[in-house]
C-alpha positions in Angstrom: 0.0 0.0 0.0 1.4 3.6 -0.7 1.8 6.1 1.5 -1.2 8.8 -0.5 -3.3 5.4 0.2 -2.3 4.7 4.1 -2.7 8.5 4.5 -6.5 8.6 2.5 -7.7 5.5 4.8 -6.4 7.1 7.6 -8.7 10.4 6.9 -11.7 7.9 6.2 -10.8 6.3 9.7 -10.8 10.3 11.2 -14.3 10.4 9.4 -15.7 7.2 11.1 -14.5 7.9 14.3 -15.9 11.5 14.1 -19.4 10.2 13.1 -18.7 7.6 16.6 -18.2 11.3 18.6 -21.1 12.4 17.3 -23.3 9.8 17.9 -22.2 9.4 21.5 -22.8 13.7 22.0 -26.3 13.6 20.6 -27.3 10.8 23.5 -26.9 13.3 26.3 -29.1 14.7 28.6 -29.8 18.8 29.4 -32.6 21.0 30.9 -31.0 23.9 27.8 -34.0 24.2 25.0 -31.2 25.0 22.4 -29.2 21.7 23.0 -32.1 19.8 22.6 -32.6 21.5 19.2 -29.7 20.6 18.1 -29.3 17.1 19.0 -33.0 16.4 17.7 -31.5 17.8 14.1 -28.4 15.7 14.4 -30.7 12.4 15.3 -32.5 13.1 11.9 -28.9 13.8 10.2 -27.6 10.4 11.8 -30.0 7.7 9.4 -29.2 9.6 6.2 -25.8 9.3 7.0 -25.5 5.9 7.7 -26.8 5.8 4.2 -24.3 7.1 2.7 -21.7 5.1 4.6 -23.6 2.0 3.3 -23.4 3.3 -0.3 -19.8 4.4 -0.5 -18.6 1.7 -3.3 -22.2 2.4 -4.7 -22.2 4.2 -8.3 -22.1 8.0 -7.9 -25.8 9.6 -8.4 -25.7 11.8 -10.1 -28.9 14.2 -10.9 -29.5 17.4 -13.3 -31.3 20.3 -11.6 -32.9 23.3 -13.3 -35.9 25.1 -14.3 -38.3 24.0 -16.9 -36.8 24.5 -20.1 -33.2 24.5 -20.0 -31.7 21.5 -21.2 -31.6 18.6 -18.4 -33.3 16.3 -20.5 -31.6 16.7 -23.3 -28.4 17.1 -21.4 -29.1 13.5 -20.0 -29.7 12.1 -23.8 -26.4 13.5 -24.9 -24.6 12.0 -21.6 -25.5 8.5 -22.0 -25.4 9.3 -26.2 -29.0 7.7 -26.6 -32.4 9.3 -26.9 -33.8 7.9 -24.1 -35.9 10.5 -21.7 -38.2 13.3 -23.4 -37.1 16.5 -24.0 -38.7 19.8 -24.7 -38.0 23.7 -24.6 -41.5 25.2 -23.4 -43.2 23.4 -20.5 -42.2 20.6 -18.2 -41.9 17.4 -19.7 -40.4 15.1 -17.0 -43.1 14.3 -14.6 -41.8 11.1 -13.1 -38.1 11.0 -12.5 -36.2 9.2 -14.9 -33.3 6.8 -13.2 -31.0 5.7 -15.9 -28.2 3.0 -14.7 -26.2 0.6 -16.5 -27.6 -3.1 -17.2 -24.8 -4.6 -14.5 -25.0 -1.8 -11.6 -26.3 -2.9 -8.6 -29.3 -0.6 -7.4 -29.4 -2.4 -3.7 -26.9 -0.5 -2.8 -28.0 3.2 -3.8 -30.7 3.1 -1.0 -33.0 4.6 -3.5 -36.8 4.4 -4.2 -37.1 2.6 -6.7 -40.9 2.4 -7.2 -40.7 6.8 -7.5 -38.5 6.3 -10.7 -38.9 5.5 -14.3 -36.3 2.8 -15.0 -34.3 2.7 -18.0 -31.1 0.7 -18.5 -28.4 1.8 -21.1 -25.1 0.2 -21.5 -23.1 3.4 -21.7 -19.6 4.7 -20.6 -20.6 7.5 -18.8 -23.3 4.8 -16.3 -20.2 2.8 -15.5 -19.3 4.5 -12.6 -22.5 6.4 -12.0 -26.1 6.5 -12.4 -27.8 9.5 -13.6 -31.9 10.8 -12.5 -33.3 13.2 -14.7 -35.3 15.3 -12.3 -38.3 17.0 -12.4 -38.5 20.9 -12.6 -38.2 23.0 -9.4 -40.4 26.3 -10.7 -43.2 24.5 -11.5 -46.0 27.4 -10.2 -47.2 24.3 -7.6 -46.7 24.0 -3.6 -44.7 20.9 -2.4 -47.6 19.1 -1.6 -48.0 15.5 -1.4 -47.8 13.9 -4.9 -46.8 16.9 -6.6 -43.3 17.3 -8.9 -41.5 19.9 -6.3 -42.8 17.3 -3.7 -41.2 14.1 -5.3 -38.0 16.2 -6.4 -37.1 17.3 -2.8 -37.8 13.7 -1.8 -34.8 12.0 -3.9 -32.2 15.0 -3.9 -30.8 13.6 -0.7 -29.3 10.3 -1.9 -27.8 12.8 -4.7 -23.8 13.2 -5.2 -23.5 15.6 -8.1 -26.2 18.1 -9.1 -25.2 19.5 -12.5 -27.1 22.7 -12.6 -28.8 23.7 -15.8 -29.7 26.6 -17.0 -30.1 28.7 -20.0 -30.2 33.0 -21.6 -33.2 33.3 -19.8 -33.2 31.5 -16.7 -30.4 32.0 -15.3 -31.6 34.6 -12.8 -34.4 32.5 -11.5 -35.2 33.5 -8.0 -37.2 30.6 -7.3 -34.4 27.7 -8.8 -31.7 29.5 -7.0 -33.8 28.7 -3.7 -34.7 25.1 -4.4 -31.1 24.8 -5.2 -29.5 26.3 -1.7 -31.7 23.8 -0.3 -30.8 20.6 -2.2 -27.0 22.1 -2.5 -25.6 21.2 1.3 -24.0 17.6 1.1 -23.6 18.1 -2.7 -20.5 18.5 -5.1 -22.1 21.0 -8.4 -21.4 21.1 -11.9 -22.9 24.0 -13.4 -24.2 24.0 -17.3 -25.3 26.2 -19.5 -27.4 24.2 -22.0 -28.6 25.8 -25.4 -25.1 27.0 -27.3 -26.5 26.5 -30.4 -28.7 30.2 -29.9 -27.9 31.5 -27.1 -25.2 33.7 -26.0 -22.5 33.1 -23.2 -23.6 34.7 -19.9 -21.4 32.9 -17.4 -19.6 35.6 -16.1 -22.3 36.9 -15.3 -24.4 33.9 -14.2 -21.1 33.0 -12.1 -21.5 36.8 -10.5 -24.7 36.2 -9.3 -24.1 32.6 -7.8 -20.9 33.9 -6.1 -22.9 35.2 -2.9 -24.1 31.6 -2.2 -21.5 29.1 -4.2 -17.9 28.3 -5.0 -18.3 28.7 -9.1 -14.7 27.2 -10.2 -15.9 26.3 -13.7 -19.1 26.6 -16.1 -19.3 24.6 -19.3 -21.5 25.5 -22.1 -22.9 23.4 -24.1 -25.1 22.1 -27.4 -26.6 19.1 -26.3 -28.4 18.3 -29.3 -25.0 18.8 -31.4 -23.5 16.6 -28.8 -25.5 13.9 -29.2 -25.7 13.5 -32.8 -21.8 13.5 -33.1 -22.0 10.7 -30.7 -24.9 8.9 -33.0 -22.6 10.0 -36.2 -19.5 8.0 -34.4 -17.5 11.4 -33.4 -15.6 12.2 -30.0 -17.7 15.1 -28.8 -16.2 18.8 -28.8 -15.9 21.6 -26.5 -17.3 22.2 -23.4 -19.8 19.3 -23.8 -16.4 16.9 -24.6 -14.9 18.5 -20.8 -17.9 17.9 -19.1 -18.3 13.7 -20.1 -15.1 13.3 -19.7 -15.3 14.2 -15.9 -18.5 12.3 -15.4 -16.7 9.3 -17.4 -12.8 8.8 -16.9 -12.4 11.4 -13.6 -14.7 9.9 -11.0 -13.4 6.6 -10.8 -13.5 4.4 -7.4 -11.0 6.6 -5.2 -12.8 10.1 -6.4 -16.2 8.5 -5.9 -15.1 7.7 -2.6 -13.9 10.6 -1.8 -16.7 13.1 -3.3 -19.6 10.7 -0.7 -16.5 11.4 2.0 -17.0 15.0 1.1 -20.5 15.3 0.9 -21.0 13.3 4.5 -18.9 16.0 6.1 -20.5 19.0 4.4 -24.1 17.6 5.8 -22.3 17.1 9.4 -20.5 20.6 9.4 -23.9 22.2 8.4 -26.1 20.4 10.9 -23.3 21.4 13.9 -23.0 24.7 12.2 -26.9 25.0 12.6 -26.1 23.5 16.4 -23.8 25.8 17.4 -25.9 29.1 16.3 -28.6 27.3 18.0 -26.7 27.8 21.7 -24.5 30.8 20.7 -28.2 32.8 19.9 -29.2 31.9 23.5 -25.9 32.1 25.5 -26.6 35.9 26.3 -29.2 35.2 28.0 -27.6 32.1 29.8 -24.4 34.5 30.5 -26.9 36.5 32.3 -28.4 34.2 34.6 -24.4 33.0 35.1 -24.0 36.4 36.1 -26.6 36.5 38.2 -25.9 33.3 40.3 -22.5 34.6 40.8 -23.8 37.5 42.5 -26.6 36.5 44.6 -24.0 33.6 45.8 -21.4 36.5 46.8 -24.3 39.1 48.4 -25.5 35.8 50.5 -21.9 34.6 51.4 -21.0 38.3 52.2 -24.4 38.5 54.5 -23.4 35.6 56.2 -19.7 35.8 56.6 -20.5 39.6 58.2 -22.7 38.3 60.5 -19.9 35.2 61.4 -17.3 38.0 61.9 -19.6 40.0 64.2 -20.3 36.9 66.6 -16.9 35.8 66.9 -15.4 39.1 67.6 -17.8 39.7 70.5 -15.6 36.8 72.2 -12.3 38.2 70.8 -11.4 39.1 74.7 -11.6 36.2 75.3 -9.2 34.4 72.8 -6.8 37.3 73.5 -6.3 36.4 77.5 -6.0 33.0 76.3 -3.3 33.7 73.5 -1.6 35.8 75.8 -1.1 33.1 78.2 -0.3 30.9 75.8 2.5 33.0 74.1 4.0 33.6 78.3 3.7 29.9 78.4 5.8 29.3 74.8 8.1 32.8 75.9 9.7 30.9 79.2 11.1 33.1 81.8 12.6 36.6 80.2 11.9 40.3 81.6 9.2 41.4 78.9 7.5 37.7 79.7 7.7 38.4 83.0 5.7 42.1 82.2 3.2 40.2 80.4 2.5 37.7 83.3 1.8 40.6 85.5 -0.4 42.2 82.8 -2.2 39.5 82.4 -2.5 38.1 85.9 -3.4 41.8 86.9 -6.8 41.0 88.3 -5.6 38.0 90.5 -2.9 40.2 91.9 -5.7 43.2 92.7 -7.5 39.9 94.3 -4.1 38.8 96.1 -3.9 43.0 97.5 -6.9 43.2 98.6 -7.2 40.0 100.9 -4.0 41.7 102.4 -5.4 45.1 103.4 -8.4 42.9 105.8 -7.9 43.2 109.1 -11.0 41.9 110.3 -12.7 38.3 109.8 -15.6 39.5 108.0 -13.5 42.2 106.0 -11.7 39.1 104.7 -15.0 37.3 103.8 -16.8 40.3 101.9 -13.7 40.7 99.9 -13.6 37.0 99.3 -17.3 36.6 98.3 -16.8 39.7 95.8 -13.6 38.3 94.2 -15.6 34.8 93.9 -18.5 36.1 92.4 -16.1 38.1 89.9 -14.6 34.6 89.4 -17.8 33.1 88.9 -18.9 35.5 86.2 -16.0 35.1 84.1 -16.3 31.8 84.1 -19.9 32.1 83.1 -18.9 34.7 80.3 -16.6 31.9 78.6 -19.3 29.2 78.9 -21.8 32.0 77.2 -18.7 32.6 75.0 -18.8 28.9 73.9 -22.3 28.5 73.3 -22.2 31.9 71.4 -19.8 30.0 69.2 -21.9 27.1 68.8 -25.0 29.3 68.2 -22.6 31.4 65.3 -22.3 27.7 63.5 -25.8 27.3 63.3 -26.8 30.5 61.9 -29.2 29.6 59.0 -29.2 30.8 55.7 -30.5 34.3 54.7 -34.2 33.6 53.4 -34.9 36.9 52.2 -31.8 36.6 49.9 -32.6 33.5 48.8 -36.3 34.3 47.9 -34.4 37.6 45.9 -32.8 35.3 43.7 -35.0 33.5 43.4 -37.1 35.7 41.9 -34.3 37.1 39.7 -33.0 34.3 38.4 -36.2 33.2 37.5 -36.5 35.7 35.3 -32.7 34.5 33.4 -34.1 30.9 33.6 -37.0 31.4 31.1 -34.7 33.8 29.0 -31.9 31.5 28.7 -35.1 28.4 27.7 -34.1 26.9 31.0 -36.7 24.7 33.3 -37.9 26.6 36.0 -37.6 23.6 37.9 -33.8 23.9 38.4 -35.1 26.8 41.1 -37.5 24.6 42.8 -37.8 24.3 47.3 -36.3 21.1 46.4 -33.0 22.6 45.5 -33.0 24.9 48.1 -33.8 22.0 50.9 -31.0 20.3 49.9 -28.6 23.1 50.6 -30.3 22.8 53.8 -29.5 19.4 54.3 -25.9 19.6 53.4 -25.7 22.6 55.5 -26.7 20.4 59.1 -24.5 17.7 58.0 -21.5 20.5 57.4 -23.1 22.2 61.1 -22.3 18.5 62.5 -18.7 18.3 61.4 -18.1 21.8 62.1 -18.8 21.6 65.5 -16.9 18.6 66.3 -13.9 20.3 65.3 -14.8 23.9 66.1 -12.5 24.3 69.3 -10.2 22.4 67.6 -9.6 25.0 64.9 -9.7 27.9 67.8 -6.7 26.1 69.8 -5.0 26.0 66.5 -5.3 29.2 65.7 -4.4 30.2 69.3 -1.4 27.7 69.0 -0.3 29.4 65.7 -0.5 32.9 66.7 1.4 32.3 69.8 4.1 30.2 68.0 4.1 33.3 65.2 4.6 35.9 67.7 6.6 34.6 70.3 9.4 33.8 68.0 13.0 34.3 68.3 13.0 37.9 66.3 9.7 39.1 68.0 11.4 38.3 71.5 14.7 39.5 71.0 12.9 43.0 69.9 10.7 43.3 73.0 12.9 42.4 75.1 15.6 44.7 73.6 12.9 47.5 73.8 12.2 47.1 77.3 16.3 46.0 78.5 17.0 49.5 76.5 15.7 51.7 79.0 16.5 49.6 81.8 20.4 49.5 80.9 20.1 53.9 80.4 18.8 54.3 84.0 21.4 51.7 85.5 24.2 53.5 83.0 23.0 57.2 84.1 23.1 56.0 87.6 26.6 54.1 87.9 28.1 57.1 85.7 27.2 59.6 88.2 27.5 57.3 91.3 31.5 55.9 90.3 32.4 58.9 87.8 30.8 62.0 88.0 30.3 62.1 92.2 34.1 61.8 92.4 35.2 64.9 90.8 31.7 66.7 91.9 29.3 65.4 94.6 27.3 67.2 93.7 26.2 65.3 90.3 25.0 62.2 92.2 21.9 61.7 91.4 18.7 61.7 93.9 16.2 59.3 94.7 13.9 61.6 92.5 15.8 60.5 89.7 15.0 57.0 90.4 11.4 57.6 90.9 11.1 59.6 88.2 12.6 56.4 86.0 10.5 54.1 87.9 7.1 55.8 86.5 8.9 56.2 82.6 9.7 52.3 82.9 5.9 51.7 84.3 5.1 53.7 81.2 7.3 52.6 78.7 6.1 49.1 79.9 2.4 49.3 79.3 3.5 50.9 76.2 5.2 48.1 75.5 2.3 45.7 76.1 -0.2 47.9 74.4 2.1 47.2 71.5 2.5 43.7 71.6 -1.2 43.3 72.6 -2.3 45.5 69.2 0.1 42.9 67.4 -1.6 39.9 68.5 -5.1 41.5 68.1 -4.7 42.3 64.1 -3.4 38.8 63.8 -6.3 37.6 65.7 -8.7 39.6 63.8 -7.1 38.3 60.6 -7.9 34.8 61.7 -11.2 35.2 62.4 -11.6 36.7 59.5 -10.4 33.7 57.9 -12.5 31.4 59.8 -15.6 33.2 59.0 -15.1 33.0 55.2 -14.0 29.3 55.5 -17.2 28.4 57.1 -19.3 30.6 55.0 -17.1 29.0 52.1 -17.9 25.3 53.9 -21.7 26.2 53.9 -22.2 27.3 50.5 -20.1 25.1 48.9 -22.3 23.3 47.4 -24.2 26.4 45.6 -27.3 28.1 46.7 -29.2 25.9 44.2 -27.0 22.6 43.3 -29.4 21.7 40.7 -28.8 24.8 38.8 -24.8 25.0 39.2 -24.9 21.3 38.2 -26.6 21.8 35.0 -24.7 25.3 34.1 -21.6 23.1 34.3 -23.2 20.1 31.9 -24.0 22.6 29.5 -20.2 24.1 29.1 -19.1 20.6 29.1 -21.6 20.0 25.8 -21.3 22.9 24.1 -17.1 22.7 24.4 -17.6 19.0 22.8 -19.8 20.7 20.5 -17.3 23.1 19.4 -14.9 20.6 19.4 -16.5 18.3 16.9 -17.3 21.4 14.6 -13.5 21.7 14.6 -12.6 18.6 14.0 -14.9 18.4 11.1 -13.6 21.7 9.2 -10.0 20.3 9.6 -11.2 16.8 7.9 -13.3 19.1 4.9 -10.2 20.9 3.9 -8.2 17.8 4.1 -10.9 16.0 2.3 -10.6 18.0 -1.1 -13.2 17.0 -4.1 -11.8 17.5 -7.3 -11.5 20.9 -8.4 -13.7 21.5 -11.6 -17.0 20.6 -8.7 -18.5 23.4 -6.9 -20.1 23.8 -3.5 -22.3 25.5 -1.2 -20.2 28.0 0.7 -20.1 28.2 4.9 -23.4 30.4 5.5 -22.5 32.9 8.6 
């Protein structure tokens, strides 16, 4: 096998296996009116393409196509070089279509209706690769109803190949031809003929002018039919444009070109049909990108509402947290001076408790103060328990209803615009974020104090590090090492050269109130530090819950099926590529025309 060979039957094998992709894509499922368009035009396309894969060795059909008048009878006569169909110039004479095949070709094969045709065999060159159907005219002043020419005509020009287009002087602008023939054209190769040379004059230029809107025109032949056919009864080799023309139909589409023109023709019916698909969904994905749109933000104004509301319980127990980060960050900080500060700070109120026991000097002074520090005791105690269950009660917060009936209002709206089902919206939906909501509750809770040590333990690791101690405790050393340098200076320097400079006890109280200063300074400090980072993580917690509650979407059905239909419309897409890449690989001979891409 050569190469040109392995490479065709590998294209052919890109063809199956694209026709396999699209088979599989139309059995899907969606809620999206457009898809469903789509797919029910592909599962119509599907049958008459199976056709044509079961005809591919098949003879080529081939079947003229013009107004009444202009040639095609003839034109067949002078193909097969016998008078065999009638022919006239005035009014429609083909009323039944005329099938002409060669005494050995097998009809089985074609898939056609055999019963619709006149049958007439001729052993003739140009039926050895091909059978040719003399069609009835298309501008006929009848409807296509049932029985009727236009009717019968538009029933057999699908199991067409080639169309060779007739027309003459003074047909060729023929609105109502032109229409039929856009039509019948898609999953057609075209040969285009002017018929009557004998007394008219050559207007293809001008014919090809008015076709170029719609067509790809590469060549026109004119032709004499009835001159072409008696050279053939006289023994001659037709002439001219008519001698072009049967030469293509006879010695040109052999086996591999027949192949490869039903090749062509499959794919230009499968790129029109996803073509028609794809401005199916692109018409209504305005409207979808709406209701995206609006999902997106009615999901952020919810998750905004609630992660507020988070923020705003936790930090009413910030106080809380912070005396227990601060112990926990003395407990990681060991024994230093500025630790030392912050155990006072923070053990403030049991040393006030420890002063006050002191100054009673009576047995019942003793017990009053005692009952009032334990009832202190006792309400911070209950203030943590409240604390706790505050926490608990912040987990359960439910979801905002009136934000929820809001969108759902909205987007009710961008459902029936986008030709979604309203039922995507439905309590059901909602109910299930519900669900999912207690069951995320349920775990939260059982490892809500959990994530509070944590973040306790990581923002006392974070700021009792070795660079955040060495700087408080520098700070706070700092002023200690001035006072004892100011004081030995004047004490074992300046005193012995000038008594007078040693310092007084003033001095030392004075330094004494500056270091109780620069001390709560100090702790202020480090306090606002831990506080920002505390705020920052319950910040963070709030959004990770409100992220854990809403994962799911505030209606699951609807993000569900948003997502299905990217996924179909990017296989869509997908397949429409793959098909233009096979079309231009796929080439029919040149001298054939075709539809062109409509927009």
């Amino acid at each position: 096998m050569t190469e040109p060979e392995l490479q065709e039957l590998e294209l052919f094998a890109q063809a199956d296996e694209l026709l396999r992709r699209l088979r599989q894509w139309t059995e899907g499922e969606s809620a999206w009116e457009p898809l469903h368009r789509g797919w029910s035009l592909l599962r119509r396309l599907l049958p008459r393409l199976d056709s044509l894969r079961i005809r591919l060795e098949a003879p080529l059909v081939v079947a003229t196509f013009g107004g009444t008048g202009t040639g095609k009878s003839a034109l067949v006569n002078a193909l097969v070089g016998e008078e065999r169909t009638r022919s006239g110039r005035e009014r429609p004479t083909t009323r039944k279509p005329i099938l002409l095949t060669h005494p050995q070709a097998e009809l089985a094969a074609l898939g056609l209706p055999l019963s619709d045709f006149e049958h007439v065999t001729v052993n003739s060159p140009a039926l050895r690769d091909a059978v040719i159907i003399d069609c009835p005219d298309p501008d006929t002043n009848e409807v296509a109803a049932a029985g009727t020419n236009l009717e019968t005509l538009r029933k057999l020009l699908p199991y067409c190949d080639v169309l060779i287009y007739t027309s003459t002087q003074q047909k060729y602008r023929s609105a109502r031809v032109v229409e039929e023939l856009d039509v019948a054209a898609t999953g057609c190769r075209l040969l285009f003929v002017q018929t009557h040379a004998d007394q008219d004059v050559d207007i293809r230029d001008d014919w090809r002018a008015q076709l170029a809107g719609r067509f790809d025109v590469p060549e026109m032949f004119f032709v004499d039919s009835v001159r072409a056919l008696q050279e053939q009864q006289a023994n001659q080799r037709p002439t001219g444009d008519f001698g072009r023309l049967q030469d293509l139909l006879t010695s040109r589409l052999a086996a591999a070109q027949r192949l490869q023109i039903r090749r062509a023709n499959l794919l230009d019916l499968v790129d029109a049909a996803l073509k028609r698909s794809q401005q199916f969904c692109d018409a209504a994905r305005p409207a979808l990108q709406r209701l995206e749109a609006g999902l997106v933000e009615h999901r952020q104004r919810l998750a905004a509402s609630m992660s507020d509301t988070l923020k705003t319980q936790l930090e009413a127990n910030r106080h809380l947290w912070e005396q227990r980060l601060l112990s926990t960050v003395t407990a990681l900080w060991g024994v230093s001076p500025f630790s030392s500060i912050l155990r006072l700070y923070n053990g403030l109120g049991t040393l006030l408790t420890s002063a006050s026991l002191a100054r009673a000097r009576t047995t019942a002074q003793l017990v009053l103060i005692g009952a009032m520090h334990g009832s202190k005791w006792w309400s911070d105690r209950q203030k943590e328990r409240e604390a706790e269950q505050r926490f608990d009660d912040v987990v359960a917060l439910g979801l905002n209803e009136s934000l929820v009936h809001e969108a759902r209002v909205i987007l009710s709206g961008h459902l029936h615009d986008a030709e979604l089902d309203a039922g995507l919206l439905d309590e059901s939906g909602i109910n299930a974020v519900r669900t999912e909501t207690a069951r995320i509750e349920f775990d939260f809770l059982k490892q809500a104090r959990e994530r509070i040590d944590s973040v306790i333990e990581r923002l006392a690791r974070r700021n009792s590090g070795i660079i955040a101690r060495c700087w408080y405790e520098f700070l706070l050393l700092s002023f200690v090492i001035y006072v004892l340098y100011r004081g030995g200076r004047a004490f074992f320097y300046d005193s012995l050269n000038d008594p007078s400079r040693l310092l007084t006890t003033d001095f030392y109280i004075n330094a004494a109130i500056f270091f109780g200063l620069w001390s709560v300074l100090l702790i202020i400090a480090f306090c606002h530090r831990l506080r920002r980072g505390l705020r920052t993580e319950i910040n963070k917690l709030a959004a990770d819950l409100t992220h854990e509650r809403l994962g799911t979407g505030l209606f699951p059905q609807l993000d569900a099926e948003l997502r299905q239909i990217d996924q179909q419309t990017t296989r869509l897409a997908q397949l429409a590529e793959t098909c233009r890449k096979l079309r231009h690989e796929l080439a029919t001979p040149a001298q054939f025309g075709v539809q062109k891409p409509q927009a």
